[in-house]
C-alpha positions in Angstrom: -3.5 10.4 23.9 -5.3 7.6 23.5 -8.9 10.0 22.5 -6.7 11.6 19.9 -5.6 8.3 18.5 -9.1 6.9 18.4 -11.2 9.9 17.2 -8.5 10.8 14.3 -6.2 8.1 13.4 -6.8 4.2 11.8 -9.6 2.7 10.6 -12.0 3.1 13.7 -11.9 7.3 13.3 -13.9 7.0 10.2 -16.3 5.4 8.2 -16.3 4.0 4.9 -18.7 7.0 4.0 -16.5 9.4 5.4 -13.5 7.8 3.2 -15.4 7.6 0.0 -17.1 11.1 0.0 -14.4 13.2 1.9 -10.9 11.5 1.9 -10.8 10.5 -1.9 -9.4 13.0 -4.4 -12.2 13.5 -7.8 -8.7 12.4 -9.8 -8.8 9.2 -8.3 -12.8 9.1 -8.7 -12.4 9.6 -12.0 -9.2 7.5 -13.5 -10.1 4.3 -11.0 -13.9 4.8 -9.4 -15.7 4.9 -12.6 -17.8 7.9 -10.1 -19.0 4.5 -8.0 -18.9 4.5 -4.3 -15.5 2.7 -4.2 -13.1 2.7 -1.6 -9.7 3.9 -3.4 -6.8 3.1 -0.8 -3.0 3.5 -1.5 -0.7 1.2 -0.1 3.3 1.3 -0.2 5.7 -0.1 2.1 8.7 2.3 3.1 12.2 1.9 5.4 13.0 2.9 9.0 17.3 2.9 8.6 19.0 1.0 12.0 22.4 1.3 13.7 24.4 -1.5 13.2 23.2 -4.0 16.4 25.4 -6.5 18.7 22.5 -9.3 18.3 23.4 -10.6 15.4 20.5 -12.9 14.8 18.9 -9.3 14.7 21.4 -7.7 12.7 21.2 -10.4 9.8 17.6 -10.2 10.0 17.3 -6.5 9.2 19.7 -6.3 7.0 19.0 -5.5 3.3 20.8 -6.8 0.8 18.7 -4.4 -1.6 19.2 -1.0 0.6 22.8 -2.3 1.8 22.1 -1.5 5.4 20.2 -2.4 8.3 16.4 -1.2 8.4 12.9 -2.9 9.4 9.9 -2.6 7.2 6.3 -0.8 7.9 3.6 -0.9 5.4 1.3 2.2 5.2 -2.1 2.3 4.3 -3.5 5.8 3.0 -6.7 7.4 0.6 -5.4 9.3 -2.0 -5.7 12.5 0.3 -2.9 11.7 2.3 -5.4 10.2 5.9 -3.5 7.9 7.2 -5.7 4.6 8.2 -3.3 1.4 8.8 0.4 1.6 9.9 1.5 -2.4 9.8 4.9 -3.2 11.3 7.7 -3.1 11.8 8.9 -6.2 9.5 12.2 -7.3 9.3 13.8 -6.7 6.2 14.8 -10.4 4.8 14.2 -11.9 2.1 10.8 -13.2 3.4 9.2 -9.9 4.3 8.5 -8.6 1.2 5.8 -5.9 0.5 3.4 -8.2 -1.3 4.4 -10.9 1.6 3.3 -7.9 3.9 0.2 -7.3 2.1 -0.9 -10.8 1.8 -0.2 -11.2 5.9 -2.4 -7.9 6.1 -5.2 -9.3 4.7 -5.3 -13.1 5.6 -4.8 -12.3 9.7 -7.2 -9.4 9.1 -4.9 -6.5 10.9 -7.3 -3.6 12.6 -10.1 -5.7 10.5 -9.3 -4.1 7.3 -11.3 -6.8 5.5 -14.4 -5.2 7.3 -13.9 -2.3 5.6 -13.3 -3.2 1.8 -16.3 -4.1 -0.3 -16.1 -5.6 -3.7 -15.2 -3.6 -6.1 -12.6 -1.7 -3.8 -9.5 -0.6 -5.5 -5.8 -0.6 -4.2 -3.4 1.6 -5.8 0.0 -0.1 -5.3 3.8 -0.5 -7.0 4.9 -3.1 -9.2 6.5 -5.0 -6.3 2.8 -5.9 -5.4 2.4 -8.3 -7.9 2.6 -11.6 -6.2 0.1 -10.4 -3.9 -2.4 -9.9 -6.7 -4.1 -13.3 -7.0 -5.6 -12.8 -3.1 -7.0 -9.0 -3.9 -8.4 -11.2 -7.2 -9.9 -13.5 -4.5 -11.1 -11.2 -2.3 -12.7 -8.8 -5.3 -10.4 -6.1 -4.7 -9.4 -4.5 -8.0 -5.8 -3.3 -8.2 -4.1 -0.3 -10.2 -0.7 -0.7 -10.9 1.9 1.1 -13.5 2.2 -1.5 -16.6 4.7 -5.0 -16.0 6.5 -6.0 -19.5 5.3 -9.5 -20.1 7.9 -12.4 -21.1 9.0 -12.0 -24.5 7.8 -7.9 -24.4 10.1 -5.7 -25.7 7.7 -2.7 -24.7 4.1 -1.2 -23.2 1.4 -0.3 -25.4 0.4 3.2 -26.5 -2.2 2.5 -23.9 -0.4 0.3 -21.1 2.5 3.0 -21.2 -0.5 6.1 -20.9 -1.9 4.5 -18.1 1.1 4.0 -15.9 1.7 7.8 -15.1 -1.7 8.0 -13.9 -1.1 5.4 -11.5 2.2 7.3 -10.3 -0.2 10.7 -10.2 -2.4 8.8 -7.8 0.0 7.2 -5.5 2.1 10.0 -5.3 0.6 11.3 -2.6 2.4 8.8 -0.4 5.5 9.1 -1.5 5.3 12.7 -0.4 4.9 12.5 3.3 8.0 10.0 3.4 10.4 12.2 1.8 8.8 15.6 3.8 
């Protein structure tokens, strides 16, 4: 098991070549690469549900007051193919584990040294609940893709903000697939 794991899952089974050239879709290329070598990476967190527990520190914990029930947290890093590279998790399910929370502990503790991988320039396509963890990928030169946020006072998107967003969803789709298969 542990050849398998190694020669075909995570960061360590392929290179950033490989990634580029072979595990990003030419839609991605296109809408977010600008045809540059960038590194185009999806990144969503999803829910594993849990049985109701008899620790109760636990229980409280991994409770949800957004889902309703008890359930911890992964986060899932992917290209736009589908390959799975990261898998970061389980969090608990509080208020403090949120997916940019998630995201931002990713990248500051440097889990299965993703920072080794990205390269300026490097785009994550990621949801709207992402958005506090934007000012590190700004930090770090990581350029983010994101369907359109109404500003204060907005009472809707632009022509262009609003033609952009579906794109986004197109992209990070692909995700959102293998959870519900």
């Amino acid at each position: 098991m542990r050849g398998f794991v190694s020669l075909y899952l995570g960061i360590d089974s392929v290179t950033r070549e490989s990634l580029i050239k072979e595990h990003t879709k030419p839609l991605a290329k296109k809408l977010f690469g600008n045809q540059a070598e960038r590194l185009i990476l999806v990144l969503d967190g999803t829910y594993i549900y849990n049985n109701k527990s008899n620790n109760f520190q636990f229980q409280r914990r991994s409770f949800s007051l957004h889902k309703g029930s008890p359930l911890v947290k992964p986060m899932v890093v992917v290209t736009t193919t589908g390959h799975f590279l990261i898998t970061v998790g389980p969090y608990m399910s509080d208020g403090k584990n949120n997916d940019a929370a998630i995201l931002n502990h990713m990248l500051k503790t440097n889990i299965d040294d993703i920072r080794g991988l990205l390269e300026e320039g490097d785009v994550f396509v990621v949801d709207r609940v992402f958005r506090d963890a934007l000012p590190l990928l700004m930090d770090l030169g990581i350029n983010d893709e994101m369907p359109a946020i109404l500003q204060k006072g907005e009472t809707q998107l632009t022509t262009g903000e609003a033609n952009a967003s579906p794109l986004v969803t197109k992209v990070s789709i692909t995700l959102t697939a293998y959870y519900n298969a």
